[in-house]
PDBQT receptor file of N, H, CA, C and O in Angstrom, charges set to zero:
ATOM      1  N   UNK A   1       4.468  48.211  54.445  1.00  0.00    +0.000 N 
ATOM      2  CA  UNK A   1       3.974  47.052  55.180  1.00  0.00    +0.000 C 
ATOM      3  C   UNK A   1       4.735  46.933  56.493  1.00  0.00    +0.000 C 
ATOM      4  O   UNK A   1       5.746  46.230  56.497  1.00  0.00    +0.000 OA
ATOM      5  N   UNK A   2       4.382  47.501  57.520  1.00  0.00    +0.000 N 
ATOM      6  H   UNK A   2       3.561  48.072  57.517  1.00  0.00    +0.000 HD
ATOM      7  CA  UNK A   2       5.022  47.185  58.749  1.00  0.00    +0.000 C 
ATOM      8  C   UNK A   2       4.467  46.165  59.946  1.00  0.00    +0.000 C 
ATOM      9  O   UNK A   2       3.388  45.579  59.869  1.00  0.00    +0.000 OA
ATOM     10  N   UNK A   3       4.863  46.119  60.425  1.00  0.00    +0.000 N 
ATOM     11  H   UNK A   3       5.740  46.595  60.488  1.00  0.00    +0.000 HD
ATOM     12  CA  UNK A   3       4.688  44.585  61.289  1.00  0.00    +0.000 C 
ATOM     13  C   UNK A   3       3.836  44.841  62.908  1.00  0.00    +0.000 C 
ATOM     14  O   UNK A   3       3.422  44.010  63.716  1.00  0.00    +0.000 OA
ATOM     15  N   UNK A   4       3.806  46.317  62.927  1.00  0.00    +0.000 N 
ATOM     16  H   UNK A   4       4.141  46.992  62.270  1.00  0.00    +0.000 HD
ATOM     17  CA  UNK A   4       3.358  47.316  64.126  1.00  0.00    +0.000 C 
ATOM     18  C   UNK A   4       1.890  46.044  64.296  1.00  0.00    +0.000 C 
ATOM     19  O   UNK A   4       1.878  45.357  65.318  1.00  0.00    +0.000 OA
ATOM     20  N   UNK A   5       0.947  45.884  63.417  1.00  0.00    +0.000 N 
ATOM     21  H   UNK A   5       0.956  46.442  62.587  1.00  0.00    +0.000 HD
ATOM     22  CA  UNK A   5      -0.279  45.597  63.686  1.00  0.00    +0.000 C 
ATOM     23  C   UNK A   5      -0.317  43.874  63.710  1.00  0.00    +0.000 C 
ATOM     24  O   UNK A   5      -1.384  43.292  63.519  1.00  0.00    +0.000 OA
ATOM     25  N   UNK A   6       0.800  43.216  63.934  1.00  0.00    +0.000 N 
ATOM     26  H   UNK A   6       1.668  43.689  64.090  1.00  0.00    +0.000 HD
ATOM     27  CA  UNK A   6       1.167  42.199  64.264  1.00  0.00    +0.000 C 
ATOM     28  C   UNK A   6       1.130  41.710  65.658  1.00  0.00    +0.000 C 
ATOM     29  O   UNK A   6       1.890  42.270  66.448  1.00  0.00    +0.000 OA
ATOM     30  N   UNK A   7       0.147  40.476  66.219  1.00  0.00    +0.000 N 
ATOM     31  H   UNK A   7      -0.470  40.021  65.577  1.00  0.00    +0.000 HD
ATOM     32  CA  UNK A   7       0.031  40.554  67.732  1.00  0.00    +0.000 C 
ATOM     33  C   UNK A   7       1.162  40.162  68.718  1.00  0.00    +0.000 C 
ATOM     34  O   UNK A   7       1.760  39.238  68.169  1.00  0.00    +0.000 OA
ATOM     35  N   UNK A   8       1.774  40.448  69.995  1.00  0.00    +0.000 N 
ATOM     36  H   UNK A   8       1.287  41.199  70.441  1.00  0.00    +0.000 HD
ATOM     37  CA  UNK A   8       2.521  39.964  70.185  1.00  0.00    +0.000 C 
ATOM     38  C   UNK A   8       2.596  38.232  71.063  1.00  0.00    +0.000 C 
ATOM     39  O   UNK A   8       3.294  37.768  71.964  1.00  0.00    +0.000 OA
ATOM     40  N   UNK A   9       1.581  37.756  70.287  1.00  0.00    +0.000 N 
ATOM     41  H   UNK A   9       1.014  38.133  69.555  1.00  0.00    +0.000 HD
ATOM     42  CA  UNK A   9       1.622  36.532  70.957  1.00  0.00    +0.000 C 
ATOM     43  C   UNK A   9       2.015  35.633  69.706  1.00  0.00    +0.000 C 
ATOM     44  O   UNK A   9       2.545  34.558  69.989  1.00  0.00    +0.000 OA
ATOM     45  N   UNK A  10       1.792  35.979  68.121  1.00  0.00    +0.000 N 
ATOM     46  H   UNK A  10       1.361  36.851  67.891  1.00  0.00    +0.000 HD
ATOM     47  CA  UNK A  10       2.637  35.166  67.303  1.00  0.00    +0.000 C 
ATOM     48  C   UNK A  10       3.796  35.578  67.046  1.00  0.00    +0.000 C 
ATOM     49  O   UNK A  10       4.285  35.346  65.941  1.00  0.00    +0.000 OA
ATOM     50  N   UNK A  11       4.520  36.309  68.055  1.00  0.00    +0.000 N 
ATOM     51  H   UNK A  11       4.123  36.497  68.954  1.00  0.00    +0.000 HD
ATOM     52  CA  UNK A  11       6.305  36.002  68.073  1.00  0.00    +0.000 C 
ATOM     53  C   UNK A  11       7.101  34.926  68.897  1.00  0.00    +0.000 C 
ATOM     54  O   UNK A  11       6.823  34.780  70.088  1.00  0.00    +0.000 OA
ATOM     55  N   UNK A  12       7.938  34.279  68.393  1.00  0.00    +0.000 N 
ATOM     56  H   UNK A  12       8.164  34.397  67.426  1.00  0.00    +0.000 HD
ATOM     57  CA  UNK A  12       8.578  33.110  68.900  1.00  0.00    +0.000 C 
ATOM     58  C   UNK A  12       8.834  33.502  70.274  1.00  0.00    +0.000 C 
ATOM     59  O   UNK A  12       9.215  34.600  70.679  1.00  0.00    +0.000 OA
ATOM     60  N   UNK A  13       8.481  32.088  71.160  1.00  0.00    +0.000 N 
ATOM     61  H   UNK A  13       8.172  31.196  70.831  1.00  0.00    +0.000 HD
ATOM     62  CA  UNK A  13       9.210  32.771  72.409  1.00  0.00    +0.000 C 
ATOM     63  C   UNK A  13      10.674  32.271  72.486  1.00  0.00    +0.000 C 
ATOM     64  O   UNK A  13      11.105  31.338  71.808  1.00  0.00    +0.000 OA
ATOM     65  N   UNK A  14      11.502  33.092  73.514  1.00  0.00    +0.000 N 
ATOM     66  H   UNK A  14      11.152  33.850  74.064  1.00  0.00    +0.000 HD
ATOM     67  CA  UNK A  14      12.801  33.101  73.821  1.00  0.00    +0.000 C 
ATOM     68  C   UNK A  14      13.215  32.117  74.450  1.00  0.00    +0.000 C 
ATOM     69  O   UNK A  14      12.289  31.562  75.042  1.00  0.00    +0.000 OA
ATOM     70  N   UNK A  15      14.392  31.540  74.625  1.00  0.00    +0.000 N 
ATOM     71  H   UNK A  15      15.144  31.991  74.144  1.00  0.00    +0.000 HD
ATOM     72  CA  UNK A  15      14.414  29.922  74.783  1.00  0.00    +0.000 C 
ATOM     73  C   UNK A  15      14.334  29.959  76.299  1.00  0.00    +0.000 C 
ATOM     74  O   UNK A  15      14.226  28.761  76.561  1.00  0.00    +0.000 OA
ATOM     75  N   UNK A  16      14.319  30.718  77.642  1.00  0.00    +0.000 N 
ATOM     76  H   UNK A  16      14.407  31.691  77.428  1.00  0.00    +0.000 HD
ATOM     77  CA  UNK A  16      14.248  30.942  78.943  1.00  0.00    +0.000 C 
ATOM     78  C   UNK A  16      12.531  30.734  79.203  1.00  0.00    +0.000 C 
ATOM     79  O   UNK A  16      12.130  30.482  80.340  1.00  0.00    +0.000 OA
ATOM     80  N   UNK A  17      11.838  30.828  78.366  1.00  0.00    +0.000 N 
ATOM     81  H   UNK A  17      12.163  31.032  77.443  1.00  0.00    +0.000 HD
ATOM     82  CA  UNK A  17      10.436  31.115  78.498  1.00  0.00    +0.000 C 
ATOM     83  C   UNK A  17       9.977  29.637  78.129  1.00  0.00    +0.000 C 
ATOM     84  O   UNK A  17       9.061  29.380  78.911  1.00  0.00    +0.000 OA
ATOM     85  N   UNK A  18      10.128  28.894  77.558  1.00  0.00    +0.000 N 
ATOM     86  H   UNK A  18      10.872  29.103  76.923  1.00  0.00    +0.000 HD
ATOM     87  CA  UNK A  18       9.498  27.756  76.747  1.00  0.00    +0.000 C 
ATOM     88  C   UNK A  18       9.656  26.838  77.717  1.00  0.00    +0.000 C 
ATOM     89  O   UNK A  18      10.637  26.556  78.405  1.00  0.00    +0.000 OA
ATOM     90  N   UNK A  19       8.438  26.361  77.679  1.00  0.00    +0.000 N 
ATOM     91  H   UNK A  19       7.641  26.590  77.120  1.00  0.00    +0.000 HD
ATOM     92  CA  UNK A  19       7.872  24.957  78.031  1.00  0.00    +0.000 C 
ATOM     93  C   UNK A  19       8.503  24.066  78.110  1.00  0.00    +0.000 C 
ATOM     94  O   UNK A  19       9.081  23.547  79.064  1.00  0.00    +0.000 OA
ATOM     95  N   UNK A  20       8.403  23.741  76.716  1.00  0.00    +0.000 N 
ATOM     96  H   UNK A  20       7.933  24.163  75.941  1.00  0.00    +0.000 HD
ATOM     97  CA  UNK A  20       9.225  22.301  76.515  1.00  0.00    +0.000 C 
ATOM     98  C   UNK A  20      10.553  22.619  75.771  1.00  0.00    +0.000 C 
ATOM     99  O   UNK A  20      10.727  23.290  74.753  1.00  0.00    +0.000 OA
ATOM    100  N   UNK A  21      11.480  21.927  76.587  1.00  0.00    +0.000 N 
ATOM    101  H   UNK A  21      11.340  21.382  77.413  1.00  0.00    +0.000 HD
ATOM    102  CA  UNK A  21      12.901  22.345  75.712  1.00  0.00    +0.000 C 
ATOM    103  C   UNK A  21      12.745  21.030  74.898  1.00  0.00    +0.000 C 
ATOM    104  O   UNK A  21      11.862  20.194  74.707  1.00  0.00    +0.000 OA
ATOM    105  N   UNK A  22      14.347  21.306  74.416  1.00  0.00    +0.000 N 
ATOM    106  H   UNK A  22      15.064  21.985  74.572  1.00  0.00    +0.000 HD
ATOM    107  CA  UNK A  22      15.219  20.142  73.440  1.00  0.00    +0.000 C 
ATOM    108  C   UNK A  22      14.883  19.509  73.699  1.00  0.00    +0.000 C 
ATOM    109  O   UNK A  22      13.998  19.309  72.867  1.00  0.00    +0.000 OA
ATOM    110  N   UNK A  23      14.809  18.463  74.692  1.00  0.00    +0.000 N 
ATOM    111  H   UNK A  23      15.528  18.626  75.368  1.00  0.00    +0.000 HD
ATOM    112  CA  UNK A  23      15.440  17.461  75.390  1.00  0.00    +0.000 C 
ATOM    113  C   UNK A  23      13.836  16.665  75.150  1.00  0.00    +0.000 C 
ATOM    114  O   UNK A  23      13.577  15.620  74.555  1.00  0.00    +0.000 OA
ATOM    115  N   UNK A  24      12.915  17.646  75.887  1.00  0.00    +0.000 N 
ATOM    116  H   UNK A  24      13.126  18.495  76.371  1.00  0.00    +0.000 HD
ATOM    117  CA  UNK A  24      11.733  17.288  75.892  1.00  0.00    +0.000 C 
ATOM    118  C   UNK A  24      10.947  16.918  74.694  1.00  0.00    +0.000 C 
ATOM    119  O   UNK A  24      10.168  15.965  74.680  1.00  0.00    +0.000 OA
ATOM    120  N   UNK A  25      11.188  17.742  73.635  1.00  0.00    +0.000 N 
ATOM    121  H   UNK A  25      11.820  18.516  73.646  1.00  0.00    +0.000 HD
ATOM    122  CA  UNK A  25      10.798  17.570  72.616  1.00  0.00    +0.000 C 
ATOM    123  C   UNK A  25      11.338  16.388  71.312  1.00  0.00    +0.000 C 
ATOM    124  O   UNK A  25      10.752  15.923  70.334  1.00  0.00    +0.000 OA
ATOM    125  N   UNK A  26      12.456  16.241  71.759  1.00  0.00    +0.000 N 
ATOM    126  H   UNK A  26      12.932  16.620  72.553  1.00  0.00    +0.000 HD
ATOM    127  CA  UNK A  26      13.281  15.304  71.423  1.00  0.00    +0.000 C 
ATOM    128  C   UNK A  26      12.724  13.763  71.603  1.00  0.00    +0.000 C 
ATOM    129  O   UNK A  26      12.553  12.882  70.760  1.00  0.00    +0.000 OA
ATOM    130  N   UNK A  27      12.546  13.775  72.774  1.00  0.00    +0.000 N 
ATOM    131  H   UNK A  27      12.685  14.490  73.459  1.00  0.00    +0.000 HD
ATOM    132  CA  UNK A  27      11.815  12.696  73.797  1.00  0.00    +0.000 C 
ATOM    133  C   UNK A  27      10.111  12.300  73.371  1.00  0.00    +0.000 C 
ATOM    134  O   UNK A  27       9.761  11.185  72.987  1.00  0.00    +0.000 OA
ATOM    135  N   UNK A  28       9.115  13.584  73.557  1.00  0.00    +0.000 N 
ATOM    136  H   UNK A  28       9.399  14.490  73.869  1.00  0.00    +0.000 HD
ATOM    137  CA  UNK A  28       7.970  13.179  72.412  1.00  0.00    +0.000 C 
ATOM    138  C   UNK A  28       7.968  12.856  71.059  1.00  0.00    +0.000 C 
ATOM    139  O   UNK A  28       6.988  12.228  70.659  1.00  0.00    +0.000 OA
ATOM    140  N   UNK A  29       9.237  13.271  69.903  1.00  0.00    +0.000 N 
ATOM    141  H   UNK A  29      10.034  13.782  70.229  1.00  0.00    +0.000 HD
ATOM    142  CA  UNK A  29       9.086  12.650  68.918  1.00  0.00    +0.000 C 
ATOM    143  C   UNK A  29       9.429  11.024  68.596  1.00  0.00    +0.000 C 
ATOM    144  O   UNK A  29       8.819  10.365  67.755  1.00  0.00    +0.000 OA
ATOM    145  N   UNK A  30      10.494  10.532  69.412  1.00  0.00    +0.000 N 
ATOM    146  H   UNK A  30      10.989  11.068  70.096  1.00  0.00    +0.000 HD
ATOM    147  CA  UNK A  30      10.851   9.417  69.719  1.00  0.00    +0.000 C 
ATOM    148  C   UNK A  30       9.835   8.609  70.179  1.00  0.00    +0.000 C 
ATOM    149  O   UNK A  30       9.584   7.493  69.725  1.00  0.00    +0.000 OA
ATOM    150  N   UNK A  31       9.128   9.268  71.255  1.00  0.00    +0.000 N 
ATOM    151  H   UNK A  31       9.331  10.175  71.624  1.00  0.00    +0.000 HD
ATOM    152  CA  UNK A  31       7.732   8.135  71.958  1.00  0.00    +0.000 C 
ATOM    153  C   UNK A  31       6.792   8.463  70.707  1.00  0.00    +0.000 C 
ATOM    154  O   UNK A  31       5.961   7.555  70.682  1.00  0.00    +0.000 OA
ATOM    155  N   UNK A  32       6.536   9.402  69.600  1.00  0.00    +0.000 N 
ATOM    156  H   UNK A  32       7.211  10.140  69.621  1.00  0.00    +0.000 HD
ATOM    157  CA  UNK A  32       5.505   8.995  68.841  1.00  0.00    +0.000 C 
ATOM    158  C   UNK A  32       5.911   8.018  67.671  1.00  0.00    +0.000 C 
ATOM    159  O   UNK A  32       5.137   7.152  67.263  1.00  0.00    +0.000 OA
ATOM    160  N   UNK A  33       7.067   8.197  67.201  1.00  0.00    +0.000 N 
ATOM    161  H   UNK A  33       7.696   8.901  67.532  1.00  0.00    +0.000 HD
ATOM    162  CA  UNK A  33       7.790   7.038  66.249  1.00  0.00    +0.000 C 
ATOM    163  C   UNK A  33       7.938   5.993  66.632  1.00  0.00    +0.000 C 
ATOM    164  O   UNK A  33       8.154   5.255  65.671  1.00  0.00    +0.000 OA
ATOM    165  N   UNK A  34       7.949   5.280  67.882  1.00  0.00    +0.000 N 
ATOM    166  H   UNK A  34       7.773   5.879  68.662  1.00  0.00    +0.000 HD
ATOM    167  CA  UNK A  34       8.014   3.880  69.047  1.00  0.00    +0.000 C 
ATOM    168  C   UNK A  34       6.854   3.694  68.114  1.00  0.00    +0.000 C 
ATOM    169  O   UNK A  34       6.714   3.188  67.001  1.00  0.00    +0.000 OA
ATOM    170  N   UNK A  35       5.933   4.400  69.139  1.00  0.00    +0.000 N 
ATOM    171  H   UNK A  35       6.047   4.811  70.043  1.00  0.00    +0.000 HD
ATOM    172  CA  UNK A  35       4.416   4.333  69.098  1.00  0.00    +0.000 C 
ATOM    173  C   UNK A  35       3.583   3.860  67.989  1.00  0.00    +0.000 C 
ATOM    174  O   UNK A  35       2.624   3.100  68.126  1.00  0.00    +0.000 OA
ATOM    175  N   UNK A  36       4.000   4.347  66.892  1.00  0.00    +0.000 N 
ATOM    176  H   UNK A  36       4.779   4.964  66.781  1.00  0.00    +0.000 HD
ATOM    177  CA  UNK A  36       3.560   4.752  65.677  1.00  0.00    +0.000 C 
ATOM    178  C   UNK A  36       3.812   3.370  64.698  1.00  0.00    +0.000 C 
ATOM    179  O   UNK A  36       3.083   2.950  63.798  1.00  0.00    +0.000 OA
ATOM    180  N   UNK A  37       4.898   2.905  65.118  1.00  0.00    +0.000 N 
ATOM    181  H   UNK A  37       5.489   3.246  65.848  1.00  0.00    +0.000 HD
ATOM    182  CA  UNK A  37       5.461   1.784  64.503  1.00  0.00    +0.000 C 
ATOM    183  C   UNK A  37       5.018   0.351  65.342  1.00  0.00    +0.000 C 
ATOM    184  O   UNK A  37       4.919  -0.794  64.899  1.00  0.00    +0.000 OA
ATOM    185  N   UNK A  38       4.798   0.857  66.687  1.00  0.00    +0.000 N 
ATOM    186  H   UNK A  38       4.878   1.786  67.047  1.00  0.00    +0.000 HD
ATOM    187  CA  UNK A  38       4.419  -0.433  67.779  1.00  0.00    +0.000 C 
ATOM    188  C   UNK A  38       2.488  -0.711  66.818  1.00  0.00    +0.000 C 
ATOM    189  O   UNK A  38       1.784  -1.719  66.760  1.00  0.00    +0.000 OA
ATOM    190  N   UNK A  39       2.346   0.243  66.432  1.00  0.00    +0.000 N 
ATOM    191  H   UNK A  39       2.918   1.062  66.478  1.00  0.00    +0.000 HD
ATOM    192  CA  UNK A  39       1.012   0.147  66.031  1.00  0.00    +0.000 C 
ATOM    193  C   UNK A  39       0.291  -0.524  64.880  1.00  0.00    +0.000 C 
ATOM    194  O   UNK A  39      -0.675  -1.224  64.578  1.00  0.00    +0.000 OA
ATOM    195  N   UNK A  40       1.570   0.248  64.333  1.00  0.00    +0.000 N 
ATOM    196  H   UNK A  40       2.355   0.816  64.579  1.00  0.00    +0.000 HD
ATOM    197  CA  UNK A  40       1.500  -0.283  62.364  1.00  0.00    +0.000 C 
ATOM    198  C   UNK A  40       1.675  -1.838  62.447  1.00  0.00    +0.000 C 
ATOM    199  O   UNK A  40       0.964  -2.822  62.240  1.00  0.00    +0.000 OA
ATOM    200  N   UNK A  41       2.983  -1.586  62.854  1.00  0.00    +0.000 N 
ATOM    201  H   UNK A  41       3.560  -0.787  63.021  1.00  0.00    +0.000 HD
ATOM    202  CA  UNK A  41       3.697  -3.384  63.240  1.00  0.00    +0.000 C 
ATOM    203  C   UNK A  41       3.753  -4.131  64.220  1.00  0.00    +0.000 C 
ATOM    204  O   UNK A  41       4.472  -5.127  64.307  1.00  0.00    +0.000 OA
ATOM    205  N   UNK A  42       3.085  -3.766  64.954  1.00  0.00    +0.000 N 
ATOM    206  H   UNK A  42       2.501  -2.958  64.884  1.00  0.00    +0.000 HD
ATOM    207  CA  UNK A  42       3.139  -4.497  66.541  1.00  0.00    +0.000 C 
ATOM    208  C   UNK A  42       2.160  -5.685  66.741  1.00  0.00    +0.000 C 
ATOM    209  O   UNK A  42       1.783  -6.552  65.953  1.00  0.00    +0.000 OA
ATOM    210  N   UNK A  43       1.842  -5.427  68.167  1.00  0.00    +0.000 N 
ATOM    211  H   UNK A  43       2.148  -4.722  68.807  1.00  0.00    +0.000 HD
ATOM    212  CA  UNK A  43       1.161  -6.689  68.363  1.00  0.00    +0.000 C 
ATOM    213  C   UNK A  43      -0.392  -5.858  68.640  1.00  0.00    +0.000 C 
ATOM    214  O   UNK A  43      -1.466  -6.457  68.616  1.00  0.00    +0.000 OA
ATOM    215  N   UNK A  44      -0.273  -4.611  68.859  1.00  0.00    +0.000 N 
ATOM    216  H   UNK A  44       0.601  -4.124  68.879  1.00  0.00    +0.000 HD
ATOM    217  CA  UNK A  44      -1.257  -3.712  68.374  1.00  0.00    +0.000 C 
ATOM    218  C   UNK A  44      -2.502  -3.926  67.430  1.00  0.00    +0.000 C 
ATOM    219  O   UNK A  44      -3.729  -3.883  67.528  1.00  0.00    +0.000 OA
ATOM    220  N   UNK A  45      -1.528  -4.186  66.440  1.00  0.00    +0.000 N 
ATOM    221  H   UNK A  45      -0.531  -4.221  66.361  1.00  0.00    +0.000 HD
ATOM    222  CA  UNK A  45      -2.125  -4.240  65.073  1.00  0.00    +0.000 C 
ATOM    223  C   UNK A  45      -2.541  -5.528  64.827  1.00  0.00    +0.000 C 
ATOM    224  O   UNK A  45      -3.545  -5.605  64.118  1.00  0.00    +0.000 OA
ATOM    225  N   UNK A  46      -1.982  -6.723  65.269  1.00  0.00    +0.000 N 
ATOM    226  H   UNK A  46      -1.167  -6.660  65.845  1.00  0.00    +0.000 HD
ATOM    227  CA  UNK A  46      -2.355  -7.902  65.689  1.00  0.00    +0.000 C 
ATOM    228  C   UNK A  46      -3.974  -8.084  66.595  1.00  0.00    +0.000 C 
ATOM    229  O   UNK A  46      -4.924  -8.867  66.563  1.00  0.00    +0.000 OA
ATOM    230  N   UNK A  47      -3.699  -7.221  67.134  1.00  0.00    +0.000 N 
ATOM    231  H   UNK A  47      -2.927  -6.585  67.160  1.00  0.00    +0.000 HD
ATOM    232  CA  UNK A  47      -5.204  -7.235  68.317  1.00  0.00    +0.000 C 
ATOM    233  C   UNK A  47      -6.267  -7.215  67.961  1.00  0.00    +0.000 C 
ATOM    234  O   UNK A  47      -7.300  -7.837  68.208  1.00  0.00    +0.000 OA
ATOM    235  N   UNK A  48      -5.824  -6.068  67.041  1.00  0.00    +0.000 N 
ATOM    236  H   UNK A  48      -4.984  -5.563  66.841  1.00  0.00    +0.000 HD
ATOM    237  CA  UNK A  48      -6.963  -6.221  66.286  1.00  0.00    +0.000 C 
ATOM    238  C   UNK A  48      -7.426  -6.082  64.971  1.00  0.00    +0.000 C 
ATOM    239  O   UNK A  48      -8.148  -5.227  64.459  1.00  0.00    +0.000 OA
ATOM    240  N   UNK A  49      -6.831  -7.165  64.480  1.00  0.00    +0.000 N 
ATOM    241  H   UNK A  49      -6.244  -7.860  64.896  1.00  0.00    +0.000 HD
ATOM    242  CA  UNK A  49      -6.782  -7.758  63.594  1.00  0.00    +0.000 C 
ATOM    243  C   UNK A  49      -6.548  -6.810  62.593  1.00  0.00    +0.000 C 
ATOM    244  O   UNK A  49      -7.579  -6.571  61.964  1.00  0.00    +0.000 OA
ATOM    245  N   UNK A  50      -5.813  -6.337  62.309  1.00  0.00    +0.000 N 
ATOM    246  H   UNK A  50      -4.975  -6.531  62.820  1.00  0.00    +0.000 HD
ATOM    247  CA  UNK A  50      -5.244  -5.609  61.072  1.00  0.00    +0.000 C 
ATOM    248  C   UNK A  50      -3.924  -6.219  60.512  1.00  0.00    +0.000 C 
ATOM    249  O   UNK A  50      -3.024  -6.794  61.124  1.00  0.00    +0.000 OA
ATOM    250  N   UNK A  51      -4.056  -5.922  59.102  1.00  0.00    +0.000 N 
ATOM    251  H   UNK A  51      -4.786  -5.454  58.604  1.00  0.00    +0.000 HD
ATOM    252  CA  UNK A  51      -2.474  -6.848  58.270  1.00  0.00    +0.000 C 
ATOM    253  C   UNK A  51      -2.432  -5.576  57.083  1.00  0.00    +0.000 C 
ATOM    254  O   UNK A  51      -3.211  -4.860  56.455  1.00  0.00    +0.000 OA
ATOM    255  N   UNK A  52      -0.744  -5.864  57.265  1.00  0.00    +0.000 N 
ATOM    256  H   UNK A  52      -0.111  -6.446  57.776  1.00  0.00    +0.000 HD
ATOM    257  CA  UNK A  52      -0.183  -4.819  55.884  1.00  0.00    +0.000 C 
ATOM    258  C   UNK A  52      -0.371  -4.963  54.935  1.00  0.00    +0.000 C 
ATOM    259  O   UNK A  52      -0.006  -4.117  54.118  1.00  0.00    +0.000 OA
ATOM    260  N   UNK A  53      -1.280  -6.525  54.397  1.00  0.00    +0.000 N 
ATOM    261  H   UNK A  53      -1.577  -7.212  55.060  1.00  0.00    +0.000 HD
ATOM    262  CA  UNK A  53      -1.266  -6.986  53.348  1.00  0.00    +0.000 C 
ATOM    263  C   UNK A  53      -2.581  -6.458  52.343  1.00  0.00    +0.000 C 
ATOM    264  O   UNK A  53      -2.666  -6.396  51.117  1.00  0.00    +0.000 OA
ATOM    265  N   UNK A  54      -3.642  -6.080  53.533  1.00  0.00    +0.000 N 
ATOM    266  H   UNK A  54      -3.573  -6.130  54.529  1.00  0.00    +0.000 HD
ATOM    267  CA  UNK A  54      -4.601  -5.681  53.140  1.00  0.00    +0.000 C 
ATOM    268  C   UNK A  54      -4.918  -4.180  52.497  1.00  0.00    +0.000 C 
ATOM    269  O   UNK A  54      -6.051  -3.903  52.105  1.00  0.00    +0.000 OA
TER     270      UNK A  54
C-alpha cells in the first residue's frame, strides 16, 4: 500500500504557506462562541421570540 497514488493537494500545508495562522484562527473560534451564545442567550433570541424553556 503506498501513498504514490495519493494527490498532492490532500497533504497538510507547511506553516509559511497557510492562510490563516494561529492567531487568526484563534480569533474565529472566539467570534463563533461570542456569537453562538449572543444567540442562544442574548437579546437575539429575545427578538425573536425564542426561550430555553421551550
Amino acid at each position: 500500500m503506498g501513498c504514490s497514488n495519493i494527490s498532492s493537494e490532500l497533504h497538510p500545508t507547511k506553516p509559511n504557506e497557510r492562510i490563516v495562522g494561529t492567531i487568526g484562527y484563534t480569533l474565529m473560534m472566539v467570534a463563533l462562541t461570542i456569537a453562538t451564545s449572543i444567540f442562544f442567550l442574548g437579546w437575539i433570541s429575545q427578538i425573536l421570540g425564542l426561550s430555553l424553556f421551550q
